[in-house]
C-alpha positions as YAML, in Angstrom:
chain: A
units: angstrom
residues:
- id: 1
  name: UNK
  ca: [23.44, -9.13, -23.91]
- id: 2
  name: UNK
  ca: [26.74, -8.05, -22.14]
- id: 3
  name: UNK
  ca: [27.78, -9.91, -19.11]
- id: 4
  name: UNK
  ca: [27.75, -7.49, -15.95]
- id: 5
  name: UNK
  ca: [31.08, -6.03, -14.63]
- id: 6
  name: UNK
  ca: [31.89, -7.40, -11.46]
- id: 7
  name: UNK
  ca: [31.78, -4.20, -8.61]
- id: 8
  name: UNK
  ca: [29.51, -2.21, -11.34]
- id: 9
  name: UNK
  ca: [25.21, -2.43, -11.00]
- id: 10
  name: UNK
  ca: [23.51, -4.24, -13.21]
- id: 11
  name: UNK
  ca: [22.43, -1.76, -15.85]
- id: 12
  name: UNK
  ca: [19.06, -3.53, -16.35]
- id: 13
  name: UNK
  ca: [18.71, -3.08, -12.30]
- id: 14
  name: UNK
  ca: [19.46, 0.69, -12.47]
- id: 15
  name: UNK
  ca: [17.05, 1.25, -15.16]
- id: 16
  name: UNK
  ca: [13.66, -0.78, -13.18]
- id: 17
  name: UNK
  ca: [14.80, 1.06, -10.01]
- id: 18
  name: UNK
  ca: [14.84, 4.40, -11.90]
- id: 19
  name: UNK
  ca: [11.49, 3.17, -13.85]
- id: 20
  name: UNK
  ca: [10.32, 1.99, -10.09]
- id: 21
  name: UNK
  ca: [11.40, 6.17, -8.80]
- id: 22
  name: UNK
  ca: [9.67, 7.27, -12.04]
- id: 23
  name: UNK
  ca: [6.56, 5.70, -11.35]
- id: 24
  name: UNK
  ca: [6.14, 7.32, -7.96]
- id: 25
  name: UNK
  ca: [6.70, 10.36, -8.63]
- id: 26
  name: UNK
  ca: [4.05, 10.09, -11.46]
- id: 27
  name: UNK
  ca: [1.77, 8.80, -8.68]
- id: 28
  name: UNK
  ca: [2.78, 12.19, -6.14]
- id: 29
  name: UNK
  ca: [1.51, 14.42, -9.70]
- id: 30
  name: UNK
  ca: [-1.98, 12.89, -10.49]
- id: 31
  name: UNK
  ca: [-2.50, 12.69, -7.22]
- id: 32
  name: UNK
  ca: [-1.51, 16.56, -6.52]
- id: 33
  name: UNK
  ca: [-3.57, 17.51, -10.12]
- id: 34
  name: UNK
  ca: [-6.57, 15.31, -8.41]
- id: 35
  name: UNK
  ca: [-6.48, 17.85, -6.09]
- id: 36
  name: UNK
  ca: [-5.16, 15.31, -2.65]
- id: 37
  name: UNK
  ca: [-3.30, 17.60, 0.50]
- id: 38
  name: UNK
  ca: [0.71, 17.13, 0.52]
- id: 39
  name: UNK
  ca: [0.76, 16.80, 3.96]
- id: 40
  name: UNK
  ca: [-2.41, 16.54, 6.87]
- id: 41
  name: UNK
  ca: [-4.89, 19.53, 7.04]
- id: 42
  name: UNK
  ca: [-3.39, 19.72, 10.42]
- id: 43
  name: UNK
  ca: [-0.45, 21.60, 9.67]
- id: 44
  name: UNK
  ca: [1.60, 18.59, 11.26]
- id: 45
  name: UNK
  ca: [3.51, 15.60, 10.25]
- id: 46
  name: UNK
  ca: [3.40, 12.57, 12.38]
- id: 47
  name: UNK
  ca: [5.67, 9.13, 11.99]
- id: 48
  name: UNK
  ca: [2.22, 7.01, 13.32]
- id: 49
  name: UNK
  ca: [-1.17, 8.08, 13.90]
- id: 50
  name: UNK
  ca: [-3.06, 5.18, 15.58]
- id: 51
  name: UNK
  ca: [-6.41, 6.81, 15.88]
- id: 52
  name: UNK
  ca: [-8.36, 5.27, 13.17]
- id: 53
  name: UNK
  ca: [-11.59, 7.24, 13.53]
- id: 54
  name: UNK
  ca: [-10.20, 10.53, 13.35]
- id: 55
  name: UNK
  ca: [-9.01, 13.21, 10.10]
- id: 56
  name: UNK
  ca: [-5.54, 12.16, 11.00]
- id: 57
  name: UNK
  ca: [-5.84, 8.78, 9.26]
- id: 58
  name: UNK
  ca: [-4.78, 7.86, 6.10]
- id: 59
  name: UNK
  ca: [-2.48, 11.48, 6.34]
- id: 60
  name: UNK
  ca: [0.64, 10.73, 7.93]
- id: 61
  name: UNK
  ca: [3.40, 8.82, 7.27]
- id: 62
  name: UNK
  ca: [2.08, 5.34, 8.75]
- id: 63
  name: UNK
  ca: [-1.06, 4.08, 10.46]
- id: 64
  name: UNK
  ca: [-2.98, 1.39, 11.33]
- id: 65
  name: UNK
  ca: [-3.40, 0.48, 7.73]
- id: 66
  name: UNK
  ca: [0.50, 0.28, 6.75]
- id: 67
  name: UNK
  ca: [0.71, -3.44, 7.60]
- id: 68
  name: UNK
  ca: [-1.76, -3.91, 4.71]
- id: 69
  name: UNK
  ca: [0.40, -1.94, 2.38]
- id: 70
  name: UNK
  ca: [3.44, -3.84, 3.26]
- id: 71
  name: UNK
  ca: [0.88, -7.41, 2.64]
- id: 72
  name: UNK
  ca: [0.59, -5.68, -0.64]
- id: 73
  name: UNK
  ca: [4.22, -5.93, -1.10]
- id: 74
  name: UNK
  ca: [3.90, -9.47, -0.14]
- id: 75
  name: UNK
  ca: [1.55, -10.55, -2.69]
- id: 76
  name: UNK
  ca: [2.63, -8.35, -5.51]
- id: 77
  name: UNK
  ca: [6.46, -9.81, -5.45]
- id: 78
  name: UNK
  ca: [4.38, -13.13, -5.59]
- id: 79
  name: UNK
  ca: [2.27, -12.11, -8.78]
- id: 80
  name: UNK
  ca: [5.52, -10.90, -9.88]
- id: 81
  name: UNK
  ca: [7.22, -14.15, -9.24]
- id: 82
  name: UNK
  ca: [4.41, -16.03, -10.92]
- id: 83
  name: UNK
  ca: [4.82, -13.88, -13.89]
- id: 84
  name: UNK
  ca: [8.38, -13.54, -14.53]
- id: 85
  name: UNK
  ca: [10.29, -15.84, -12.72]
- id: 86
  name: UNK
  ca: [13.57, -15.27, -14.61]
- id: 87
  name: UNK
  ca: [13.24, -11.52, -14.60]
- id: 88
  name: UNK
  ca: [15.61, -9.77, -11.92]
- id: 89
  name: UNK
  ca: [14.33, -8.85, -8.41]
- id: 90
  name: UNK
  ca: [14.64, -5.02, -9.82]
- id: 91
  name: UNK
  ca: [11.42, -5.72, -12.35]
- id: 92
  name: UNK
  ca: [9.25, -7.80, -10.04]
- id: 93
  name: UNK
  ca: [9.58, -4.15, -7.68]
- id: 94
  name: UNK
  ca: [8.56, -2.34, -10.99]
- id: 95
  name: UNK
  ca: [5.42, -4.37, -11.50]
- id: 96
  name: UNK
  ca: [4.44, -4.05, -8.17]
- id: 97
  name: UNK
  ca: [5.16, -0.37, -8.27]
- id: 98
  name: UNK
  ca: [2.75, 0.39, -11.73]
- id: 99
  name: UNK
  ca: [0.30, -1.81, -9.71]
- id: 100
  name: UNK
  ca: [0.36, 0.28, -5.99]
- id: 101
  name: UNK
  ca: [0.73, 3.44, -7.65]
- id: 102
  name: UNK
  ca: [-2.62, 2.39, -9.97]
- id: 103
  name: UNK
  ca: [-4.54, 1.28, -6.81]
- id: 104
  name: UNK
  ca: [-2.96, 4.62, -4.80]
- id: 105
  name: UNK
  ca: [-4.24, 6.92, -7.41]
- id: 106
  name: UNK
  ca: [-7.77, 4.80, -8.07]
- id: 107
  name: UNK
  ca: [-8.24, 4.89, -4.16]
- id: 108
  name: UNK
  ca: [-8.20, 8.87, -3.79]
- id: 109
  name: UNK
  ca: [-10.73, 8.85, -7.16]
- id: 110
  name: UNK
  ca: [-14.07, 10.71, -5.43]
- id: 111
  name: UNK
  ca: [-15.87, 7.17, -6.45]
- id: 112
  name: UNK
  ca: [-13.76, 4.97, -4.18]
- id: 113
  name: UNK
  ca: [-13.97, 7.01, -1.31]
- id: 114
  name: UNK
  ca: [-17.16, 7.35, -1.45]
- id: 115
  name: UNK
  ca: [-17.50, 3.69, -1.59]
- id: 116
  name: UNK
  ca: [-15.80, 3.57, 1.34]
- id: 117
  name: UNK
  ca: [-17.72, 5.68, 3.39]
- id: 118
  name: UNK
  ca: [-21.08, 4.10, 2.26]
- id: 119
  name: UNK
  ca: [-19.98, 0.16, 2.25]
- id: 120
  name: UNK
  ca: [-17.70, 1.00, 5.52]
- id: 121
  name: UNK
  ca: [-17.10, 2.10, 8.66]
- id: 122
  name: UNK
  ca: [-15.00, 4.69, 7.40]
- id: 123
  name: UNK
  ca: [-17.60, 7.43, 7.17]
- id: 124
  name: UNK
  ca: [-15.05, 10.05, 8.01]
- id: 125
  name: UNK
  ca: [-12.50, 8.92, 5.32]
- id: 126
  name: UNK
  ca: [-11.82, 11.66, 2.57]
- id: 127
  name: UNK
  ca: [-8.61, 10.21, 0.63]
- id: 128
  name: UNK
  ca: [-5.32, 9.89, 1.62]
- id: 129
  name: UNK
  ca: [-2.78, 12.98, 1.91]
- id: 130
  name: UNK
  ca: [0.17, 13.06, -0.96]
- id: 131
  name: UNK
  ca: [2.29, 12.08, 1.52]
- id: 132
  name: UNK
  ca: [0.58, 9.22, 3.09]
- id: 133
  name: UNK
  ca: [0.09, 7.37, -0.19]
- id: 134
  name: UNK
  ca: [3.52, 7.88, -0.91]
- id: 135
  name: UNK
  ca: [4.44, 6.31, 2.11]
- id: 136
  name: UNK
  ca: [2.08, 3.43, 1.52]
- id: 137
  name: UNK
  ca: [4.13, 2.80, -1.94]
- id: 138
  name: UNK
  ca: [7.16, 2.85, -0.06]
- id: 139
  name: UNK
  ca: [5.99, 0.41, 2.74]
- id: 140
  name: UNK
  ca: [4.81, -1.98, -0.24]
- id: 141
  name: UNK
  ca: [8.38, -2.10, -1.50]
- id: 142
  name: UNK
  ca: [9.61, -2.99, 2.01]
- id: 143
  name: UNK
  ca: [7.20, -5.58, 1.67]
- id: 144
  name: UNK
  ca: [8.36, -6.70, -2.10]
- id: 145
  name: UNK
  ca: [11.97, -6.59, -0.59]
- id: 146
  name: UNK
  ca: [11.39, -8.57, 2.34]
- id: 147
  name: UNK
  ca: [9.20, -11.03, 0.64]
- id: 148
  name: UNK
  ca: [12.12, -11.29, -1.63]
- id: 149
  name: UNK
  ca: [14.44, -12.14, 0.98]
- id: 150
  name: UNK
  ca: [12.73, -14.55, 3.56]
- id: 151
  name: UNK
  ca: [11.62, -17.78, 3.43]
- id: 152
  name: UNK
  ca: [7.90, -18.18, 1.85]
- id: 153
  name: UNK
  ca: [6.93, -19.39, 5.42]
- id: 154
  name: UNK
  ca: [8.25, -16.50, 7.54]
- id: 155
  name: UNK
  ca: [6.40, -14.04, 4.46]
- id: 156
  name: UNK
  ca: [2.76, -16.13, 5.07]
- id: 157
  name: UNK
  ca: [3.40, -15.73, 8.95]
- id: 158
  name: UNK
  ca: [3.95, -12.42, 9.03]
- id: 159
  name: UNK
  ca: [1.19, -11.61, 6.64]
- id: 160
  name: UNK
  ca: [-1.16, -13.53, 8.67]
- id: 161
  name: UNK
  ca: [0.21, -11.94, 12.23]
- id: 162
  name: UNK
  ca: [-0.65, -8.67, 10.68]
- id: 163
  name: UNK
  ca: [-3.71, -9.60, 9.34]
- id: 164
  name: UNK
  ca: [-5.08, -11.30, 13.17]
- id: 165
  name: UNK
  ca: [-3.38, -7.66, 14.95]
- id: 166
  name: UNK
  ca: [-4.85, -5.25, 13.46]
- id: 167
  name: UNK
  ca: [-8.39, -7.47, 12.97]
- id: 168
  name: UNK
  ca: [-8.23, -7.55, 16.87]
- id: 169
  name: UNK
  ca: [-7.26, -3.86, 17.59]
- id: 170
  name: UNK
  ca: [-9.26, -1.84, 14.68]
- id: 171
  name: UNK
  ca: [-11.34, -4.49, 13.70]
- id: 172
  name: UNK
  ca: [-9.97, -4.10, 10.21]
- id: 173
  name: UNK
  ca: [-6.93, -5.67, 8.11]
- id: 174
  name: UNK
  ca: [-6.08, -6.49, 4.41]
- id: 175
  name: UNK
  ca: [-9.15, -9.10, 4.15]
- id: 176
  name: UNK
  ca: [-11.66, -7.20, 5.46]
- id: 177
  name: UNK
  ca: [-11.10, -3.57, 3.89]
- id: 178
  name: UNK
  ca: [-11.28, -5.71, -0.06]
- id: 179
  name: UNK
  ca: [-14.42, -7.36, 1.41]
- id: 180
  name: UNK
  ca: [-16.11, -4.66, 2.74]
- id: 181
  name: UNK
  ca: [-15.62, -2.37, -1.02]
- id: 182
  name: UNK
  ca: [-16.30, -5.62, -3.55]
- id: 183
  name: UNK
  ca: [-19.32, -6.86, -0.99]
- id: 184
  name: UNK
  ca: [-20.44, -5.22, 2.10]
- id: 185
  name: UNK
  ca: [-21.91, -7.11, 4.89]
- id: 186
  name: UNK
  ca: [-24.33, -5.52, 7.15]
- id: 187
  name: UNK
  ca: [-23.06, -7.94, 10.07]
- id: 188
  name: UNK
  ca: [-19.47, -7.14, 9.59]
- id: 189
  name: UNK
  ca: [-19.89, -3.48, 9.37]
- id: 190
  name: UNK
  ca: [-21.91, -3.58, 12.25]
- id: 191
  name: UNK
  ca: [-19.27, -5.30, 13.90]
- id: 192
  name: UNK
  ca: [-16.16, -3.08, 12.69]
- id: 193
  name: UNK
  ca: [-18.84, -0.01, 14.58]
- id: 194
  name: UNK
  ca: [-18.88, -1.28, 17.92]
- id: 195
  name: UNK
  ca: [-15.33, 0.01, 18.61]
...
């Protein structure tokens, strides 16, 4: 193993961030052979569409569920902490890539969206646009990267801020959405309906 050349990248860093680039554009293919929109039906492209009831969501390039992309981020770098504590920053972002890009693809899968508009309140979801769930990969690096860079304290605060804001404006978060596909709860749906 050769010592790195001081002013040159890591070669081992180039190669996860180009396995990291790989990955996502694998993700963009399946999901365009699955048959998923590049951009919204609607012809436009929006930097935040905040109606969550609406064919706009989940189709532009963030929304009200972005903050649980970037929690992904969060928790991923931490499973990739956990798992490989002496492997650069560069791999932890590649594990957490394979992983977002598997749940990215498995979300759009007919089955899962129709899971979510039986077990939710999302009756008008129909999968995410290409460009949406690429976005949502991207937002869960930012979250890797951050989580990376700030204190373990200021990651758990944030993650929690995000989760209690967007419980309180769209009655729905991180904790919620896994709760509501693994077991639905008549009381909480009912709840996430009177909007």
């Amino acid at each position: 193993m050769s010592a790195a050349v001081p002013g040159q990248p890591d070669r081992r860093a180039v190669v996860f961030l180009a396995s990291c680039l790989a990955v996502l554009l694998l993700q963009i293919l399946v999901e365009r052979l699955m048959g998923r929109v590049w951009i919204c039906e609607c012809g436009t492209v929006k930097l935040w569409e905040g109606a969550v009831r609406s064919s706009g969501n989940s189709q532009h390039l963030s929304d009200w569920y972005t903050p649980s992309h970037i929690i992904h981020g969060f928790l991923l770098y931490g499973l990739g902490h956990l798992l490989m504590p002496r492997q650069p920053l560069a791999a932890k972002l590649l594990l957490a890539t394979v992983v977002e890009t598997a749940w990215e693809i498995l979300e759009n899968t007919p089955r899962v969206i129709d899971r979510y508009r039986a077990a939710t309140v999302s009756l008008d979801y129909y999968g995410d646009s290409i460009l949406n769930s690429t976005m949502d990969t991207l937002f869960m690096a930012a979250g890797v990267l951050f989580a990376a860079r700030m204190p373990v304290a200021v990651t758990i605060t944030l993650a929690v801020f995000f989760e209690l804001l967007t419980g309180w404006i769209i009655r729905d978060n991180l904790t919620l959405n896994v709760l509501m596909l693994v077991w639905p709860l008549d009381a909480v749906k009912a709840w996430q309906g009177a909007i």
